[in-house]
C-alpha positions in Angstrom: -24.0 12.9 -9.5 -26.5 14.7 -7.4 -27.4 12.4 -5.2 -23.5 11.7 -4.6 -22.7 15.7 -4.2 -25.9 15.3 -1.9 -24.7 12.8 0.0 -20.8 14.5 1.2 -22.9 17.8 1.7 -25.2 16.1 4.5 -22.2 14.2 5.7 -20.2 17.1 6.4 -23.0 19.4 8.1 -24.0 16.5 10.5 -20.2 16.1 11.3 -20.1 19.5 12.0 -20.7 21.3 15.6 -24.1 22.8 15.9 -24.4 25.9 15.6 -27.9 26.8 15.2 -31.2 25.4 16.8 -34.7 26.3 15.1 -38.3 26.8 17.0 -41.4 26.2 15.5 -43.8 29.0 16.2 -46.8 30.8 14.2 -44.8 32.7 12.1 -42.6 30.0 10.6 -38.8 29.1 11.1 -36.6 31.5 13.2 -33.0 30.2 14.1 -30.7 31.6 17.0 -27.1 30.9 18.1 -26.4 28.6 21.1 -25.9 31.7 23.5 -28.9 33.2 22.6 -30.7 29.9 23.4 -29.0 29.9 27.0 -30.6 33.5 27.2 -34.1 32.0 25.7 -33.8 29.5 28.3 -32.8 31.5 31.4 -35.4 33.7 30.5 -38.3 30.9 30.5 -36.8 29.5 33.3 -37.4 33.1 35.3 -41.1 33.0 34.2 -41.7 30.0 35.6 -40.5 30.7 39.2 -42.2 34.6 38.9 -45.5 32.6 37.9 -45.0 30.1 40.5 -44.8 27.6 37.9 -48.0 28.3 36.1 -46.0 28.6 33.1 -47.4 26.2 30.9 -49.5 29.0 28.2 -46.2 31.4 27.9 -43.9 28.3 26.9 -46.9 26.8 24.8 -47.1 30.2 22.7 -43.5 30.4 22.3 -43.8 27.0 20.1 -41.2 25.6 23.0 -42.6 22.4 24.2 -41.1 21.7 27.8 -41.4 18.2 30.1 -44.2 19.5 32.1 -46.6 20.4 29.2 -49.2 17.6 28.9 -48.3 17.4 25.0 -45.1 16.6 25.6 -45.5 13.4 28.1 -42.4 11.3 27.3 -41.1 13.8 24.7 -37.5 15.1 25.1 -36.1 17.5 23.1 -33.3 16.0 20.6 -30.8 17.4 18.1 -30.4 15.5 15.2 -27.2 13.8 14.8 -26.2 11.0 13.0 -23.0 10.4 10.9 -21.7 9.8 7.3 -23.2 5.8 7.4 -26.7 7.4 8.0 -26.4 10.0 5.0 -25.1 7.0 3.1 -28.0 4.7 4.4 -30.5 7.6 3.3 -29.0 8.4 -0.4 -28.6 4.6 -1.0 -32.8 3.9 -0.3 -33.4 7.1 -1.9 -34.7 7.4 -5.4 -32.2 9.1 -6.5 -29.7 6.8 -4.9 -30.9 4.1 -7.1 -30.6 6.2 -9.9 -26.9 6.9 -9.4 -26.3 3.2 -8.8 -27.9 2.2 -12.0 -26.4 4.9 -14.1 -22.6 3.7 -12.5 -23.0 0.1 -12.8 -24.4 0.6 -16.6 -21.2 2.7 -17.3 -18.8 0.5 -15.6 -19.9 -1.8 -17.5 -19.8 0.0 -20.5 -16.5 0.4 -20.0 -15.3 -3.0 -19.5 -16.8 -3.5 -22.3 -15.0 -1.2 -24.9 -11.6 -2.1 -22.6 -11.9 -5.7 -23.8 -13.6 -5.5 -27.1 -12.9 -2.4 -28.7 -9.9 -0.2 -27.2 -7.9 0.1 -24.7 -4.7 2.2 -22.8 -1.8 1.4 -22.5 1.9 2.4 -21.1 5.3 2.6 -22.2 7.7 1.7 -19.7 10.9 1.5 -21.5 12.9 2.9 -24.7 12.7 0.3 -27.0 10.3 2.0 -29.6 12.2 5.6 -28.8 11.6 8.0 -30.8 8.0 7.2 -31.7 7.5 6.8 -28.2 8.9 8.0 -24.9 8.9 6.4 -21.2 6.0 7.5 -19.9 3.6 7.8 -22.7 0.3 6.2 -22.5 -1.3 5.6 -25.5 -4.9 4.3 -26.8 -5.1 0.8 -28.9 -7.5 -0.5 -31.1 -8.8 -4.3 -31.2 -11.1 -4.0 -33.8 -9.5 -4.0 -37.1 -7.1 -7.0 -36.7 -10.5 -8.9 -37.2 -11.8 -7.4 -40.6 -8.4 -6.1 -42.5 -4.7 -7.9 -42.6 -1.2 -6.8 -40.9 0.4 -3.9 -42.9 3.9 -3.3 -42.4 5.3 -0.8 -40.3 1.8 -0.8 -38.1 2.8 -0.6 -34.5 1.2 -3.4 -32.6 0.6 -4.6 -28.4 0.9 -8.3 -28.3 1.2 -11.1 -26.2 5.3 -12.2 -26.1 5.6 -15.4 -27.7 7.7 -18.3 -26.3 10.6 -18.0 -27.4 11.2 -14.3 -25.6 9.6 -15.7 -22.5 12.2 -18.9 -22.4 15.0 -15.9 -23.0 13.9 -13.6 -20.4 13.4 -16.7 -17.5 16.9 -17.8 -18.2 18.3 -13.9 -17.6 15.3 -12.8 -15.0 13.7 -15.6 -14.0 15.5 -17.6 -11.2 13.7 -20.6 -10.7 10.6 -19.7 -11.6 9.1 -17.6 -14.0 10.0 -14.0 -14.5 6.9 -11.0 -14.1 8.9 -9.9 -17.0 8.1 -12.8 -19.3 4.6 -12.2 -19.5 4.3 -8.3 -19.8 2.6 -7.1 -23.0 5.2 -6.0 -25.6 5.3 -3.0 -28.3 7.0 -3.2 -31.8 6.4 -2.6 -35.5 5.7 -4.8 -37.8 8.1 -4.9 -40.5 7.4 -8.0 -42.1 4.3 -10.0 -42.9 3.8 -13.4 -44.2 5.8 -14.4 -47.6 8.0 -11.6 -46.5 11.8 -11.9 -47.5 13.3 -9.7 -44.7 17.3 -9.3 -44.5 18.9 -6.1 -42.6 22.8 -5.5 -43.7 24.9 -2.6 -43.4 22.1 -0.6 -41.0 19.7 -0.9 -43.1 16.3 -3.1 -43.6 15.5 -4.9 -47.0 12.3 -6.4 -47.5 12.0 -8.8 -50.9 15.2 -7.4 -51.9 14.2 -3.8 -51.5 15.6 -1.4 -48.7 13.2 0.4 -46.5 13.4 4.1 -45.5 12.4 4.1 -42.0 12.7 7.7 -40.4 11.1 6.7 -37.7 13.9 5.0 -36.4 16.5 6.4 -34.1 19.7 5.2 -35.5 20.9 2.3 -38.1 21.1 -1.3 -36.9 24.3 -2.8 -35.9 23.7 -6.2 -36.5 22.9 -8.6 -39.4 20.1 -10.3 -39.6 18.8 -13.0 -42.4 17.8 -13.2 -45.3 14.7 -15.1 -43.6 11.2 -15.5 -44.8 7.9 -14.7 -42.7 6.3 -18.2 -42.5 2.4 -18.4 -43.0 0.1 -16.7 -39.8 3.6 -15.3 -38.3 5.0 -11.8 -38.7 8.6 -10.6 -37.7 8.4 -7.0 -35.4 11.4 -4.9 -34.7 11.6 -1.8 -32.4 12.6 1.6 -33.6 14.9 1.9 -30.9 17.0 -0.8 -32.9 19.9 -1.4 -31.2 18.6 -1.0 -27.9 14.9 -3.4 -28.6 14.7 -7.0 -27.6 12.7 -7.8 -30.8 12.0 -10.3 -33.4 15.7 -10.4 -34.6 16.7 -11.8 -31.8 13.5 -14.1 -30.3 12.3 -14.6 -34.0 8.8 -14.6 -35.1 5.6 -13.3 -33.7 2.4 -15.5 -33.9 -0.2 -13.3 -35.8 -2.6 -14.4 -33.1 -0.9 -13.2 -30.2 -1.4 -9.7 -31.1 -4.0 -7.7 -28.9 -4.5 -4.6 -31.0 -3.0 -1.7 -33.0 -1.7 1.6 -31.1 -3.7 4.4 -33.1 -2.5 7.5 -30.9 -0.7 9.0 -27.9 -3.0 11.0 -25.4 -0.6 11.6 -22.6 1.5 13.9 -22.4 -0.4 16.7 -23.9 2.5 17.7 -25.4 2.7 14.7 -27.6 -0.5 13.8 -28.8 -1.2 12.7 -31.9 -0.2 9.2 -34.0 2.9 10.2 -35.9 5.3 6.9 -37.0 2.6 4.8 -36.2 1.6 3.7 -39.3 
């Protein structure tokens, strides 16, 4: 980062107006303001026509080198200037530029990385799952377990909406082509797995005959729904938000395979961080 912090430091002092103008003399670095230059100058410029312009030692002392000195043969005196492309074009064949180039492509990289292997964020955009979560949170899943343990039920999973809820949505959304909506990343609970009996009757869920206690739910179903069984490699997700979830009661089952990972906890807002009802 210092070469960055570097870099917008030179670019704004050579975009600003100069205010200051050093000499080089025996004793080292003096600066003075542009009015006292005009003074310097008028002053120099006095000597020379009292001298009758035999000037050339008092200007040489003073560490001021002007056209007519013999040292200074096609020499004009310049003020560095430049612009933010130049302080770019220095940082960038700098050492350190190179540094700071490596060390962001290694972590951007990095990154991608663990985004597509290992975790990732994501956000809810509608009320579905309510209460667990809220519109608006952004929460951190997991991709690695679903490779070395089995579903469990009432895991809350991101997953990739299978047909059947993409032929549902197109006929309501999708005109003559394909809705955006179809292919968004869904978020529900599992509440079956394979083998599963599942049957939900007066509110409530029953799995192989026995009913569920689910406070993470907001409110009791009001439908009915089976008895069905959870074929092999399938599981059935519902949302918490039940009567308000377009879920697995409605567009079936969900391939096990189309789930990309298990949400594991809320980071945003601060105020609800933390992974409670989600497992």
């Amino acid at each position: 980062m210092k070469g960055i912090t570097r870099f917008f430091i030179l670019t704004a002092y050579v975009n600003s107006p100069i205010g200051c103008l050093g000499f080089s003399n025996n004793n080292g670095y003096r600066g003075t303001s542009s009015s006292s230059l005009r003074r310097s100058l008028f002053r120099l410029n006095s000597s020379s026509n009292n001298n009758g312009g035999n000037n050339k030692s008092d200007i040489s002392g003073s560490g001021w080198q002007g056209e007519g000195d013999e040292n200074s043969k096609g020499k004009n005196l310049q003020v560095s200037g430049g612009g933010p492309f130049d302080a770019l074009s220095k940082w960038w064949n700098s050492d350190e530029g190179r540094e700071d180039v490596q060390t962001y492509a290694v972590s951007l990289t990095v990154a991608l990385l663990l985004r597509l292997v290992i975790i990732e964020p994501r956000y809810i955009p509608s009320l579905s799952m309510y209460p667990t979560f809220d519109v608006g949170d952004q929460l951190a899943v997991e991709k690695v377990t679903k490779w070395v343990r089995p579903y469990q039920r009432n895991q809350v999973v991101v997953f990739t909406p299978p047909q059947t809820f993409r032929e549902i949505v197109n006929s309501n959304y999708g005109g003559k082509g394909d809705s955006p909506k179809s292919k968004e990343a869904l978020i529900k609970r599992i509440v079956a797995v394979a083998g599963d009996t599942v049957e939900v009757k007066g509110g409530k869920l029953y799995i192989n005959g026995q009913k569920q206690e689910e406070s993470f739910t907001a409110e009791d179903a009001q439908y009915e729904f089976g008895p069905v069984t959870v074929p092999a490699g399938e599981l059935l997700v519902l949302g918490d938000n039940r009567n308000h979830s377009l879920d697995g009661h409605i567009w079936g089952f969900l391939p096990a395979q189309n789930v990309i990972g298990r949400a594991v906890f809320t980071y945003w807002p601060p105020w609800r961080v933390g992974n409670d009802g989600m497992y």
